[in-house]
Biotite code that builds the C-alpha atoms (Angstrom):
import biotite.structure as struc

atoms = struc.array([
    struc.Atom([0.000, 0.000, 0.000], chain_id="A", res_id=1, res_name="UNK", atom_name="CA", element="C"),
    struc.Atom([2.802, 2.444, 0.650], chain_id="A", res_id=2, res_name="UNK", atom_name="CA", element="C"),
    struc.Atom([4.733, 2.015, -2.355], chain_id="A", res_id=3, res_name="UNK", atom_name="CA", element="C"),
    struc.Atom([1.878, 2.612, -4.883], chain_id="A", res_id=4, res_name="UNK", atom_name="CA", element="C"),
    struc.Atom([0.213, 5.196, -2.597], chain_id="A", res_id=5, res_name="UNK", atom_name="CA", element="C"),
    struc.Atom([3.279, 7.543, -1.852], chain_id="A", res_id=6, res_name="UNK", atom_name="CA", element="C"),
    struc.Atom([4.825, 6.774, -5.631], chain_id="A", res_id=7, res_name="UNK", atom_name="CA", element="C"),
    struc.Atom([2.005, 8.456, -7.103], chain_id="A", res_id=8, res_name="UNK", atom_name="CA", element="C"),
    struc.Atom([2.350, 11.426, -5.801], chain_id="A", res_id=9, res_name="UNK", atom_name="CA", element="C"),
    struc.Atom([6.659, 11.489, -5.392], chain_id="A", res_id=10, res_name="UNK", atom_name="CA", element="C"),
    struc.Atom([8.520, 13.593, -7.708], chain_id="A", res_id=11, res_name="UNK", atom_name="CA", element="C"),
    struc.Atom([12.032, 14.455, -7.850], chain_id="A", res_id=12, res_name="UNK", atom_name="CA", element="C"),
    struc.Atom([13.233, 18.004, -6.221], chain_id="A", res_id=13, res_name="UNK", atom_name="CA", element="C"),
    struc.Atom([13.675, 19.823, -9.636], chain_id="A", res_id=14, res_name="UNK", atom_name="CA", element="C"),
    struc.Atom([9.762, 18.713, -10.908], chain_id="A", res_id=15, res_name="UNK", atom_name="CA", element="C"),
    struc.Atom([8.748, 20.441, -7.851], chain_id="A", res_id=16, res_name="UNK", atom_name="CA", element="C"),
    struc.Atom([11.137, 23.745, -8.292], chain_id="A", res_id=17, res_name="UNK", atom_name="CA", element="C"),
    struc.Atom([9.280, 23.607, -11.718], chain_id="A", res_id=18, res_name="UNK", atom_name="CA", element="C"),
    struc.Atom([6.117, 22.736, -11.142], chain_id="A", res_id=19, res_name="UNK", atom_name="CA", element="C"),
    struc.Atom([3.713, 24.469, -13.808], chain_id="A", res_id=20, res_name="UNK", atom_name="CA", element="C"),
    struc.Atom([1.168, 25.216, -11.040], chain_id="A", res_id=21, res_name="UNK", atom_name="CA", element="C"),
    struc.Atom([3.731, 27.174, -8.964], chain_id="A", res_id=22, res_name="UNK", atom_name="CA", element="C"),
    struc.Atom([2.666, 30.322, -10.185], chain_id="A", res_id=23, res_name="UNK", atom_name="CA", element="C"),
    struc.Atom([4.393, 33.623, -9.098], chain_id="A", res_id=24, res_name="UNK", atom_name="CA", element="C"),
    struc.Atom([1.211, 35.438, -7.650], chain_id="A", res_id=25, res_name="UNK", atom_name="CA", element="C"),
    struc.Atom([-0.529, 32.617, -5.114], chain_id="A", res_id=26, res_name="UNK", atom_name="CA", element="C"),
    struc.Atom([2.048, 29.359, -5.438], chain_id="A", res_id=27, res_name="UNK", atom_name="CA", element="C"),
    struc.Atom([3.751, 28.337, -2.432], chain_id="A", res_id=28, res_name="UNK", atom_name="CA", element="C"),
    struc.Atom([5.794, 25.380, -1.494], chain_id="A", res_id=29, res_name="UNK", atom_name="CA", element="C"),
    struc.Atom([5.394, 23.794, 2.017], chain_id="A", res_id=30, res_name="UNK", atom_name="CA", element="C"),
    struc.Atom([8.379, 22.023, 4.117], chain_id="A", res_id=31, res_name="UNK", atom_name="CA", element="C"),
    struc.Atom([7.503, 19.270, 6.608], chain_id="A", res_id=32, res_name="UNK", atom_name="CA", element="C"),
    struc.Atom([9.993, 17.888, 8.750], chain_id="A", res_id=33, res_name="UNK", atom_name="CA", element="C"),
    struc.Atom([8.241, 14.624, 10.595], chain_id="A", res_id=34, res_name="UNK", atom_name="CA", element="C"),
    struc.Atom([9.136, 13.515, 14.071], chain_id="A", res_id=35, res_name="UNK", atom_name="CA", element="C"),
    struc.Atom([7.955, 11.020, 16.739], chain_id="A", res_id=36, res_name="UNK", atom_name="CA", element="C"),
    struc.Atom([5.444, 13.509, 17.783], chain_id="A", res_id=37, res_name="UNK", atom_name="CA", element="C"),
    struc.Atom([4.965, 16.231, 15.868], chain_id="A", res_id=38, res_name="UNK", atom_name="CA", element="C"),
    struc.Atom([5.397, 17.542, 12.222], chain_id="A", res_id=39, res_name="UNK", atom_name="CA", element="C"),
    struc.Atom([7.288, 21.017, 11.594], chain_id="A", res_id=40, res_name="UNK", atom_name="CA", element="C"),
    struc.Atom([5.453, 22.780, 8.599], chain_id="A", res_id=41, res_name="UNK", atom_name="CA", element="C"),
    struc.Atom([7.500, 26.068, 6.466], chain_id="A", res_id=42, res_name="UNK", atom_name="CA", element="C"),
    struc.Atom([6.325, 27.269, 3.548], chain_id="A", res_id=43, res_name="UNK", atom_name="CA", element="C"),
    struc.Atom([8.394, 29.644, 0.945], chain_id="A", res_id=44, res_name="UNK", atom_name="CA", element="C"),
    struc.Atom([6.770, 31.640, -1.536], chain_id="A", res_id=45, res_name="UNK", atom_name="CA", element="C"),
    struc.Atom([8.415, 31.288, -5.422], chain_id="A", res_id=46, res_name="UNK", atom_name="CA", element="C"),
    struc.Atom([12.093, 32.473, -5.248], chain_id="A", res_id=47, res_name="UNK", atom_name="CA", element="C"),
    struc.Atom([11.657, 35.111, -8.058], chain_id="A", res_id=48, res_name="UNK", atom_name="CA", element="C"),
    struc.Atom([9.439, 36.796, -4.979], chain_id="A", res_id=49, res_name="UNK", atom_name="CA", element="C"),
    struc.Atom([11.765, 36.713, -2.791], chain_id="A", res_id=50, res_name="UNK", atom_name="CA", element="C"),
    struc.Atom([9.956, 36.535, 0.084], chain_id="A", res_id=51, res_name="UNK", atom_name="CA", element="C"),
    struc.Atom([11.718, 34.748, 2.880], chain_id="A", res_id=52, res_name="UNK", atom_name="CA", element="C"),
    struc.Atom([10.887, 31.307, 3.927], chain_id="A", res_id=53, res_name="UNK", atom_name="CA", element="C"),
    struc.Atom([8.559, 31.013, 6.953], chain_id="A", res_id=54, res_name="UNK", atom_name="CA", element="C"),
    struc.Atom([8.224, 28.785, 10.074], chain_id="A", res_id=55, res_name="UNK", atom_name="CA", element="C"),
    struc.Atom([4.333, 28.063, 10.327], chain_id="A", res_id=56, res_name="UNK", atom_name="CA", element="C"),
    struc.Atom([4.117, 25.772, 13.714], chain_id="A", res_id=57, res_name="UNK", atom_name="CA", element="C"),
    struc.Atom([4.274, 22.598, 15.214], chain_id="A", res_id=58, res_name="UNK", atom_name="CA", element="C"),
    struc.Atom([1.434, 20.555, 14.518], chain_id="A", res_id=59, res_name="UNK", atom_name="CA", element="C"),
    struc.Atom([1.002, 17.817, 17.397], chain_id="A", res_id=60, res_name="UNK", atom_name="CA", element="C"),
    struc.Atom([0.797, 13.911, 16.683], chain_id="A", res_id=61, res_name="UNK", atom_name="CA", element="C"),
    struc.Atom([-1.174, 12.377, 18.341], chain_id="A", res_id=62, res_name="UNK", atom_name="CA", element="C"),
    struc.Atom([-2.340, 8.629, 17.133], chain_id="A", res_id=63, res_name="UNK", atom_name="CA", element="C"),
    struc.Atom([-5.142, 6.044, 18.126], chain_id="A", res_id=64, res_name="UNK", atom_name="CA", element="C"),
    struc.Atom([-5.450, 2.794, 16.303], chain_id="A", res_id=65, res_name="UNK", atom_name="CA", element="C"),
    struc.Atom([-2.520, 3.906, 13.623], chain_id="A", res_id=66, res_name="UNK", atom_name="CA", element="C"),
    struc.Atom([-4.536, 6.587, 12.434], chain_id="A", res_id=67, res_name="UNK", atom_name="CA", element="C"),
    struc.Atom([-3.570, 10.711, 12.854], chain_id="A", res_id=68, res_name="UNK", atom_name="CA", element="C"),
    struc.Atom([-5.262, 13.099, 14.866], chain_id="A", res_id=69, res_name="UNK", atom_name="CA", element="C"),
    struc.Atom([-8.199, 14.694, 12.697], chain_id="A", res_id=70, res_name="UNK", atom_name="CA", element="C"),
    struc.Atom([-7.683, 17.699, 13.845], chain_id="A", res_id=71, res_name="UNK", atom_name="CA", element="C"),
    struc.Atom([-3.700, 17.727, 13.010], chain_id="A", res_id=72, res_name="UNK", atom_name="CA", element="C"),
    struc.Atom([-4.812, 16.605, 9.503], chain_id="A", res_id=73, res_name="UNK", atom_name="CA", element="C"),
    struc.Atom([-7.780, 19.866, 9.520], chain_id="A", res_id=74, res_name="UNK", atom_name="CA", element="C"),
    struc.Atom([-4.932, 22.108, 10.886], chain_id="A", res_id=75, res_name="UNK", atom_name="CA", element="C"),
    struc.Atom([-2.924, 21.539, 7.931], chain_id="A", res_id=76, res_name="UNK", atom_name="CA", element="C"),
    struc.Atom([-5.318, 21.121, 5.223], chain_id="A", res_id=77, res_name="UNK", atom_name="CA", element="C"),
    struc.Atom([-6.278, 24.914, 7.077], chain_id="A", res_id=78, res_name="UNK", atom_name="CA", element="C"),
    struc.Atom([-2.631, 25.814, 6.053], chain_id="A", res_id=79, res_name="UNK", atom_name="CA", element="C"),
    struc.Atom([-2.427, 24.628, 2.577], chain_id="A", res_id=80, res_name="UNK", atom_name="CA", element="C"),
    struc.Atom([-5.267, 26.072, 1.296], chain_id="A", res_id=81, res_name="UNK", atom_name="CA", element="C"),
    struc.Atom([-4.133, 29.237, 3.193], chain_id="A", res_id=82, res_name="UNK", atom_name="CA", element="C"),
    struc.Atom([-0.822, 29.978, 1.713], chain_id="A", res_id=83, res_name="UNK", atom_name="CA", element="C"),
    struc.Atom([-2.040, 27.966, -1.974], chain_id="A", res_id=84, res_name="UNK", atom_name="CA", element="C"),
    struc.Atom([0.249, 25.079, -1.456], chain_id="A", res_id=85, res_name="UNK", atom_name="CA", element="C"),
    struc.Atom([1.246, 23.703, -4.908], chain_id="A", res_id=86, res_name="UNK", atom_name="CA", element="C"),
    struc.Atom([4.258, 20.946, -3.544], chain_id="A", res_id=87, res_name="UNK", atom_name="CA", element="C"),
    struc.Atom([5.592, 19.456, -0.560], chain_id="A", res_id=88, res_name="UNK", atom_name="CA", element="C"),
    struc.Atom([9.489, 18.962, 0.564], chain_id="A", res_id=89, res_name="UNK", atom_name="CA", element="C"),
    struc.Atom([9.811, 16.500, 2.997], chain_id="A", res_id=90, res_name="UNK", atom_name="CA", element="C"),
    struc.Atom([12.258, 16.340, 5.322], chain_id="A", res_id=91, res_name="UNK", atom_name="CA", element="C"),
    struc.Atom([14.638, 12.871, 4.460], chain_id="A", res_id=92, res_name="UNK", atom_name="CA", element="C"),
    struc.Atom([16.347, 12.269, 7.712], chain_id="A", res_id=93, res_name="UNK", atom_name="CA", element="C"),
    struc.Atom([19.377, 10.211, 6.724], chain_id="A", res_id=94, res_name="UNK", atom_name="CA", element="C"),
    struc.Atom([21.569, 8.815, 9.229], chain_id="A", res_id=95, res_name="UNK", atom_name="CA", element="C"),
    struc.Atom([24.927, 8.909, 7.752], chain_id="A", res_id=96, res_name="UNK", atom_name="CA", element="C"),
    struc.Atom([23.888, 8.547, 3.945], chain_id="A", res_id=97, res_name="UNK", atom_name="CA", element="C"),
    struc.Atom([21.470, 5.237, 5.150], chain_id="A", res_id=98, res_name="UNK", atom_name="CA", element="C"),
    struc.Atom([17.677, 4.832, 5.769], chain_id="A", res_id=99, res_name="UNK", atom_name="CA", element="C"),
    struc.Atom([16.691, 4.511, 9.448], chain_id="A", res_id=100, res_name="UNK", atom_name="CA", element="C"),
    struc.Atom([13.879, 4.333, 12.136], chain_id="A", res_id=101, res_name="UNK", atom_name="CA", element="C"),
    struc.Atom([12.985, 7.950, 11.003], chain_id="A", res_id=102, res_name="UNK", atom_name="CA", element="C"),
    struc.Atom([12.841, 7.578, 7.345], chain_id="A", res_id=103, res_name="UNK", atom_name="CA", element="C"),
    struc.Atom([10.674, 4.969, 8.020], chain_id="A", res_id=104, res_name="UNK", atom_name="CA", element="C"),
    struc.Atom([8.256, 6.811, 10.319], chain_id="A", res_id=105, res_name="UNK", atom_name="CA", element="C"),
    struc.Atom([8.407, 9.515, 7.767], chain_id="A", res_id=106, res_name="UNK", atom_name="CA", element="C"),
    struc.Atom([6.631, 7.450, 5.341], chain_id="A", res_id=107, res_name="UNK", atom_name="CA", element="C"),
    struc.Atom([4.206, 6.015, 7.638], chain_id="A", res_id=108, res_name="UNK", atom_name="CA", element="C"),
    struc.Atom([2.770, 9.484, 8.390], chain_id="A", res_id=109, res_name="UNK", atom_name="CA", element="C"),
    struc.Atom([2.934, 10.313, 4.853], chain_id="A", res_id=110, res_name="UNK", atom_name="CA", element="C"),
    struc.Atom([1.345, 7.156, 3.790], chain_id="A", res_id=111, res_name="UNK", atom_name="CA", element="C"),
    struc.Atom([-1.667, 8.146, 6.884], chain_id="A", res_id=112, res_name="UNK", atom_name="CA", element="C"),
    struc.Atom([-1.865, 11.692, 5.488], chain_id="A", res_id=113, res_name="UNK", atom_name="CA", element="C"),
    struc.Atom([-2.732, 10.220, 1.612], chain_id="A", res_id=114, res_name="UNK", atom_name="CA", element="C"),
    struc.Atom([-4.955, 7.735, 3.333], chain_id="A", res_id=115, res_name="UNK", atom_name="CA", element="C"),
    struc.Atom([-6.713, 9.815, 5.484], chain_id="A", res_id=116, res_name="UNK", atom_name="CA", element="C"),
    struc.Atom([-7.046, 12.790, 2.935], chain_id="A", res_id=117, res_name="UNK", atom_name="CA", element="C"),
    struc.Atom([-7.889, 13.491, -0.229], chain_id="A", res_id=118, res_name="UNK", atom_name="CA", element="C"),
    struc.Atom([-6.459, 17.309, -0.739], chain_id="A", res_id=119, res_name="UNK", atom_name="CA", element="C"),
    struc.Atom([-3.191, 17.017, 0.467], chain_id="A", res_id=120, res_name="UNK", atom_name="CA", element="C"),
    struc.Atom([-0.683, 15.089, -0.695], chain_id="A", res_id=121, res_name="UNK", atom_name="CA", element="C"),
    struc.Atom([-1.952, 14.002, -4.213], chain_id="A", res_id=122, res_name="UNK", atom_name="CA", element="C"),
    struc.Atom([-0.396, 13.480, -7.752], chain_id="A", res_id=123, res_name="UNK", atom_name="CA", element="C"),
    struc.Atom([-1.330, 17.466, -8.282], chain_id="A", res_id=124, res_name="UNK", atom_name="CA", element="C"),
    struc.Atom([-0.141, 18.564, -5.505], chain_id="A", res_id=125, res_name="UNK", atom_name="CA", element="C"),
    struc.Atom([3.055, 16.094, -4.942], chain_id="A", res_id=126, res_name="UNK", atom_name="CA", element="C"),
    struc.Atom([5.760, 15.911, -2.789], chain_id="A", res_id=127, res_name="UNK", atom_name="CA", element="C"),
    struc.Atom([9.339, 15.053, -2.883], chain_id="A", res_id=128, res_name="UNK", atom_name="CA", element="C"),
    struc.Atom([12.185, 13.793, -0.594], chain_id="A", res_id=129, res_name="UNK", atom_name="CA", element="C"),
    struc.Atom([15.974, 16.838, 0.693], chain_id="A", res_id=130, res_name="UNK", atom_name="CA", element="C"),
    struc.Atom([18.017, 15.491, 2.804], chain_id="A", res_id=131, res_name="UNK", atom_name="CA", element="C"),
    struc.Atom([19.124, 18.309, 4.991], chain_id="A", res_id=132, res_name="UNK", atom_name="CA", element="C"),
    struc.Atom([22.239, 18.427, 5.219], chain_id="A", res_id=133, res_name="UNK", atom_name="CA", element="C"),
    struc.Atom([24.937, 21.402, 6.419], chain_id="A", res_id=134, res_name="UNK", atom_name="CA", element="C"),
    struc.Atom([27.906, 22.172, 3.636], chain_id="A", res_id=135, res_name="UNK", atom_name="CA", element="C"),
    struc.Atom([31.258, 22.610, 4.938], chain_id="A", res_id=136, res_name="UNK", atom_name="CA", element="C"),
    struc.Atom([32.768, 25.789, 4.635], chain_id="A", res_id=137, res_name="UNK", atom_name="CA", element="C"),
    struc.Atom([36.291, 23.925, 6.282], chain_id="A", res_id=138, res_name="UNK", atom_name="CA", element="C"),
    struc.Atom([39.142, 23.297, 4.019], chain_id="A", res_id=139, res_name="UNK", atom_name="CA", element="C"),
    struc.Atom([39.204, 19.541, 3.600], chain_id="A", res_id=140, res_name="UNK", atom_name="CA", element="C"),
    struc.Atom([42.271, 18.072, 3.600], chain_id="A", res_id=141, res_name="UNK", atom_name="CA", element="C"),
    struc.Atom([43.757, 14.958, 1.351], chain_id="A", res_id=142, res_name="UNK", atom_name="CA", element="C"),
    struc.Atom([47.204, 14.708, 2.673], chain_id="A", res_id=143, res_name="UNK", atom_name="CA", element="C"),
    struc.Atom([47.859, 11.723, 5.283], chain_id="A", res_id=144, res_name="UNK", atom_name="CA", element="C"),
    struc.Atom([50.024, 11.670, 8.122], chain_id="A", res_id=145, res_name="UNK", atom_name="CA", element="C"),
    struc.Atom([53.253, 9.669, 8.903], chain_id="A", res_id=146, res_name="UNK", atom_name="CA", element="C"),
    struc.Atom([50.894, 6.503, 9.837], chain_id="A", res_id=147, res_name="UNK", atom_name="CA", element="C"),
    struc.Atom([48.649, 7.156, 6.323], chain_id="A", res_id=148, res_name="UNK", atom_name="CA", element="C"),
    struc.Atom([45.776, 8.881, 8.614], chain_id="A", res_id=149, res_name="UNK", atom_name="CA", element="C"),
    struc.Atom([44.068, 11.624, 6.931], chain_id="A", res_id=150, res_name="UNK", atom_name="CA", element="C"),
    struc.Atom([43.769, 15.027, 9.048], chain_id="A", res_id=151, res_name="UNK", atom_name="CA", element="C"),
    struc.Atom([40.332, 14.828, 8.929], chain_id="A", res_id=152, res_name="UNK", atom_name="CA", element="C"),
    struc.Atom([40.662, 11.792, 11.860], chain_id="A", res_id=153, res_name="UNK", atom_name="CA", element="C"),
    struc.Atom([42.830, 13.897, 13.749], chain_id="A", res_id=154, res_name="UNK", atom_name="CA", element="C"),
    struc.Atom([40.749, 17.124, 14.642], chain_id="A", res_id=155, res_name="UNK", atom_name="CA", element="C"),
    struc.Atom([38.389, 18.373, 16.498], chain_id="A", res_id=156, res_name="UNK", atom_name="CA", element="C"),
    struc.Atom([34.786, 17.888, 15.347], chain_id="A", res_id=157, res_name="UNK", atom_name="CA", element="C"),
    struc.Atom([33.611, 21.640, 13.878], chain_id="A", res_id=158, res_name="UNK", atom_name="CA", element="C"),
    struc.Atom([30.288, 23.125, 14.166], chain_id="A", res_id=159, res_name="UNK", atom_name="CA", element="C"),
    struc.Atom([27.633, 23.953, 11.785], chain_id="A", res_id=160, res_name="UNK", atom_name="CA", element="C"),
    struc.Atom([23.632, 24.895, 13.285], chain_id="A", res_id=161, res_name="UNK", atom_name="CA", element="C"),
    struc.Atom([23.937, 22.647, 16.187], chain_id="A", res_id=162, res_name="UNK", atom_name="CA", element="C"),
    struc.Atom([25.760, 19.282, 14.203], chain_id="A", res_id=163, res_name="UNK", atom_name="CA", element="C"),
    struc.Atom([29.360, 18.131, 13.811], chain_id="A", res_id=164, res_name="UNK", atom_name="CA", element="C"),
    struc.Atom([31.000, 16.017, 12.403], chain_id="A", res_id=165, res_name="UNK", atom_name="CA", element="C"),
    struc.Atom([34.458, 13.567, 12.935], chain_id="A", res_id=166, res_name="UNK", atom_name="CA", element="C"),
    struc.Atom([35.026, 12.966, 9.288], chain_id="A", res_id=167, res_name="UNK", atom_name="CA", element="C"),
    struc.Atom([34.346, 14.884, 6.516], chain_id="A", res_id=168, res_name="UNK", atom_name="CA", element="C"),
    struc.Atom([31.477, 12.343, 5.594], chain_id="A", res_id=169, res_name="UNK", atom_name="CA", element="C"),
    struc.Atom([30.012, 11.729, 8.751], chain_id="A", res_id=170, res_name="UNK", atom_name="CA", element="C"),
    struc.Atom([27.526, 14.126, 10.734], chain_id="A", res_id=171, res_name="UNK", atom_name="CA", element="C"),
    struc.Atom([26.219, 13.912, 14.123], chain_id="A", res_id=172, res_name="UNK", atom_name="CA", element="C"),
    struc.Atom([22.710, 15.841, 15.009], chain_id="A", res_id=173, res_name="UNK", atom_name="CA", element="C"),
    struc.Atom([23.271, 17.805, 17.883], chain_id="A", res_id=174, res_name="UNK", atom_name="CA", element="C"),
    struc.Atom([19.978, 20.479, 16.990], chain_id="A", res_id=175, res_name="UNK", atom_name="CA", element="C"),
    struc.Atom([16.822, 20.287, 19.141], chain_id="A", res_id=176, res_name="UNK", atom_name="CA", element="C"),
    struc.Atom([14.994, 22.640, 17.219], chain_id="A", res_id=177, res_name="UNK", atom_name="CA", element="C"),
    struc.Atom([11.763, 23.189, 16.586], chain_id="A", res_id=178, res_name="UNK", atom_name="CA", element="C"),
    struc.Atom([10.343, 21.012, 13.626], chain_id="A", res_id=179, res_name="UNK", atom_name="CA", element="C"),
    struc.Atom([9.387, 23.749, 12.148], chain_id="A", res_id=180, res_name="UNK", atom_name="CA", element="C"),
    struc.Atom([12.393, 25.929, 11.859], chain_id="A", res_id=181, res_name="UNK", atom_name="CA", element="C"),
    struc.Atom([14.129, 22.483, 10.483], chain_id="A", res_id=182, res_name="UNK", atom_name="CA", element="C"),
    struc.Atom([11.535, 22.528, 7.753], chain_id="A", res_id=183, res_name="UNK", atom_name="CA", element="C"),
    struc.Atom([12.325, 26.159, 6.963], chain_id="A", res_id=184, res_name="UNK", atom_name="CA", element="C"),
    struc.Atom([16.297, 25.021, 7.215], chain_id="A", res_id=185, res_name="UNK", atom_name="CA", element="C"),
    struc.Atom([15.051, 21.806, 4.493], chain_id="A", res_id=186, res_name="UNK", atom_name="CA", element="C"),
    struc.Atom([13.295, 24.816, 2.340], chain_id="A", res_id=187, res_name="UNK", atom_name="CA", element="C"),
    struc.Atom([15.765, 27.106, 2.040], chain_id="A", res_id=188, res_name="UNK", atom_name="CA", element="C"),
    struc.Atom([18.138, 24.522, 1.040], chain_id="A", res_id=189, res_name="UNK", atom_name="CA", element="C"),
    struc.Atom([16.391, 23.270, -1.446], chain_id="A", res_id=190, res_name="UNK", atom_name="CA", element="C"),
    struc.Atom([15.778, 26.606, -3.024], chain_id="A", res_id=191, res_name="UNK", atom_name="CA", element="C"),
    struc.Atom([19.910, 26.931, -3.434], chain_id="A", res_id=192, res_name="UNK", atom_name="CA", element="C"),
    struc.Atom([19.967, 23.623, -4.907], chain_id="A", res_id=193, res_name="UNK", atom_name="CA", element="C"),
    struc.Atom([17.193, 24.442, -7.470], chain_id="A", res_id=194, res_name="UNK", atom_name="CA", element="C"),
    struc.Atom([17.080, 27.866, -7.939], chain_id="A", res_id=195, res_name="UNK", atom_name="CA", element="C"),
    struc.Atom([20.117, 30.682, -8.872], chain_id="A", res_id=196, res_name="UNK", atom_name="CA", element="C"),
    struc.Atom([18.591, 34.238, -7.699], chain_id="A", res_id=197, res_name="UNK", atom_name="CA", element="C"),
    struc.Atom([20.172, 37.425, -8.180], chain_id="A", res_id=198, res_name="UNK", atom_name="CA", element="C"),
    struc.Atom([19.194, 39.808, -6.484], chain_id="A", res_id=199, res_name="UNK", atom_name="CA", element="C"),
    struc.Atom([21.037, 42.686, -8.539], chain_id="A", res_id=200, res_name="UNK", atom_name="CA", element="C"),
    struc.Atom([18.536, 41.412, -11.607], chain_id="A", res_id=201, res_name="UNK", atom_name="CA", element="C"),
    struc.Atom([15.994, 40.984, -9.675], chain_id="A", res_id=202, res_name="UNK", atom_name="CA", element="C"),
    struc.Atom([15.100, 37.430, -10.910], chain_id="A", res_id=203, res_name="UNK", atom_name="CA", element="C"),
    struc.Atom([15.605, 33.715, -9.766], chain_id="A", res_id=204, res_name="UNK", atom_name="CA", element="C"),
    struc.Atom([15.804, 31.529, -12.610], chain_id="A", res_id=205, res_name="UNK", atom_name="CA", element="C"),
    struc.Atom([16.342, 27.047, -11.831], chain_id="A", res_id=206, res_name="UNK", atom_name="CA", element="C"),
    struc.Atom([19.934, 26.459, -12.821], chain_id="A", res_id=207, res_name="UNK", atom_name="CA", element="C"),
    struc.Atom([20.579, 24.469, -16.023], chain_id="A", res_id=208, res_name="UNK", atom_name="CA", element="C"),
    struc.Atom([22.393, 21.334, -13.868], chain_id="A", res_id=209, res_name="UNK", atom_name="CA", element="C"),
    struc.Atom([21.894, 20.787, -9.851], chain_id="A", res_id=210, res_name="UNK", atom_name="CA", element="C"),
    struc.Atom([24.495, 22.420, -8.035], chain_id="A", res_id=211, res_name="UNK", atom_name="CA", element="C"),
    struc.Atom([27.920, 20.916, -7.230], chain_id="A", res_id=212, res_name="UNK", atom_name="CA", element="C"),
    struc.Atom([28.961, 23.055, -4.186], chain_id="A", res_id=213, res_name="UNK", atom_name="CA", element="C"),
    struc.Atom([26.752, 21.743, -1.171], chain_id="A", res_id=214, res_name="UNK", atom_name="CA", element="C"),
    struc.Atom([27.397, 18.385, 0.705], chain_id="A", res_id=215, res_name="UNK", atom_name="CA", element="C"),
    struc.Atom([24.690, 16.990, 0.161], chain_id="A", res_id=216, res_name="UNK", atom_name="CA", element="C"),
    struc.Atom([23.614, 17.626, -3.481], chain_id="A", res_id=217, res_name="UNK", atom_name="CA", element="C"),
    struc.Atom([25.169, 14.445, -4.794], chain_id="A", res_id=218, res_name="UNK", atom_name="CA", element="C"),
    struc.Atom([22.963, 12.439, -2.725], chain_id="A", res_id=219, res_name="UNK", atom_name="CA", element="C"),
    struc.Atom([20.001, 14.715, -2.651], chain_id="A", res_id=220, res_name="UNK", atom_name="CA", element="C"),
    struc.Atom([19.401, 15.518, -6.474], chain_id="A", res_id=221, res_name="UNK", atom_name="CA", element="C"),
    struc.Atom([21.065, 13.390, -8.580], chain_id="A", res_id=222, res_name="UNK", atom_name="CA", element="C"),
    struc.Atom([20.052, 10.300, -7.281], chain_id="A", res_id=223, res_name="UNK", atom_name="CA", element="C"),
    struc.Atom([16.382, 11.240, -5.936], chain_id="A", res_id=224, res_name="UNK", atom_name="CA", element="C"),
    struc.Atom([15.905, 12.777, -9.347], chain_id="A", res_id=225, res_name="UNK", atom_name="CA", element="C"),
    struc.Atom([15.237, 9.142, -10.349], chain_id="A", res_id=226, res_name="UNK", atom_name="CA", element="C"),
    struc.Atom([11.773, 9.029, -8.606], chain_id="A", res_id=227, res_name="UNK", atom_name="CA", element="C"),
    struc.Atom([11.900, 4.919, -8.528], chain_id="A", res_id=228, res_name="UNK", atom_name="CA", element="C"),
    struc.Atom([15.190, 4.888, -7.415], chain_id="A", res_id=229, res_name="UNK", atom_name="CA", element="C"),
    struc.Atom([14.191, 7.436, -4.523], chain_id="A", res_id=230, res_name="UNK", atom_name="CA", element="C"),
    struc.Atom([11.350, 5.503, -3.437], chain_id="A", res_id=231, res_name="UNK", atom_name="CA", element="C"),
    struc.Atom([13.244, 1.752, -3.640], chain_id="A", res_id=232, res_name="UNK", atom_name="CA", element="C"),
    struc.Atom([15.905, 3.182, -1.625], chain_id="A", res_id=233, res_name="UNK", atom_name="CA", element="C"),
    struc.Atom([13.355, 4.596, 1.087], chain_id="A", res_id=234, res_name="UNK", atom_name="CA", element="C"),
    struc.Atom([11.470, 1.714, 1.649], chain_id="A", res_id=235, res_name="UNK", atom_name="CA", element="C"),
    struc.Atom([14.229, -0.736, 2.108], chain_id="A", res_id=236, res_name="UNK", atom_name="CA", element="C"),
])
């Protein structure tokens, strides 16, 4: 049930930066970043607006019989029709490049939103999968020490919005924020993965190939721009 349910309605992340019904005036994209609890809903108006992304609220989570609160479910049906949703970017919690627990109980409440509604996440108004993850603004080293260690090994873990990392491949979460504000985080990344503004000509126009200078576009676009691919790899 959840892999022809959600695949319906998934599309990669550059479908949804050019969505045809993500019109400049009303369109809107919303963020949801899905936790035990709760789910953290953003939206962001079209970049060529630019109109900065926005942390809605916290929506509460609470179940009975593996079904979602109707009231969370009217709450954000509320907000979609408010703001003229047109897309979804979900939140992909990946725990060091792999599917987990969470990316699991991400598509469980997905799969009980498309079961339990019928005007939110649908094949017009889909959704898609961003891993958020922080770039490095650290020069990475290549060079090895006398024992063949790379210097990455032998620092101190940096900083970057409440995660670190050891390695220059492997992150640890460190942020308790609000759901919310991480969708908003998931948003605005995705917008500098899929859009190029410029603010001096006052346009944002989607870039001609995915961008090469964040962490995590490697993972993020060029392999969830293969929608089957994306979905086989989330439901292992």
């Amino acid at each position: 049930m959840i892999a022809t349910k959600l695949s319906s309605a998934l599309v990669s992340p550059s479908k949804v930066a050019g969505i045809l019904d993500w019109r400049r005036s009303v369109g809107a994209v919303m963020g949801l970043d899905i936790t035990k609890d709760r789910i953290g809903v953003a939206v962001a108006e079209h970049p060529e607006n630019f109109a900065e992304t926005a942390a809605l609220k916290s929506l509460s989570l609470p179940r009975k019989n593996h079904e979602l609160s109707r009231d969370a479910i009217a709450e954000l049906e509320a907000m979609v029709r408010q703001h003229h949703v047109c897309a979804f970017v979900v939140n992909w919690p990946l725990n060091e490049g792999r599917t987990g627990e969470q990316c699991g109980k991400t598509l469980q409440v997905l799969d009980c939103l498309i079961d339990q509604s019928n005007s939110l996440i649908t094949r017009k108004r889909p959704f898609t999968l961003w891993g958020n993850r922080p770039s490095t603004t650290a020069t990475v080293s290549f060079n090895v020490d006398e024992w063949g260690r790379s210097a990455d090994f032998a620092r101190a873990p940096d900083y970057f919005d409440g995660m670190s990392y050891s390695s220059k491949n492997v992150f640890v979460n460190h942020n308790t924020s609000d759901p919310a504000n991480v969708a908003a985080g998931v948003l605005r990344d995705w917008i500098k993965c899929n859009w190029v503004v410029d603010s001096k000509m006052g346009k944002a126009t989607p870039p001609k190939k995915p961008a090469s200078n964040y962490f995590f576009s490697a993972h993020s676009v060029d392999e969830y721009n293969n929608e089957s691919a994306c979905l086989k790899a989330a439901l292992l």
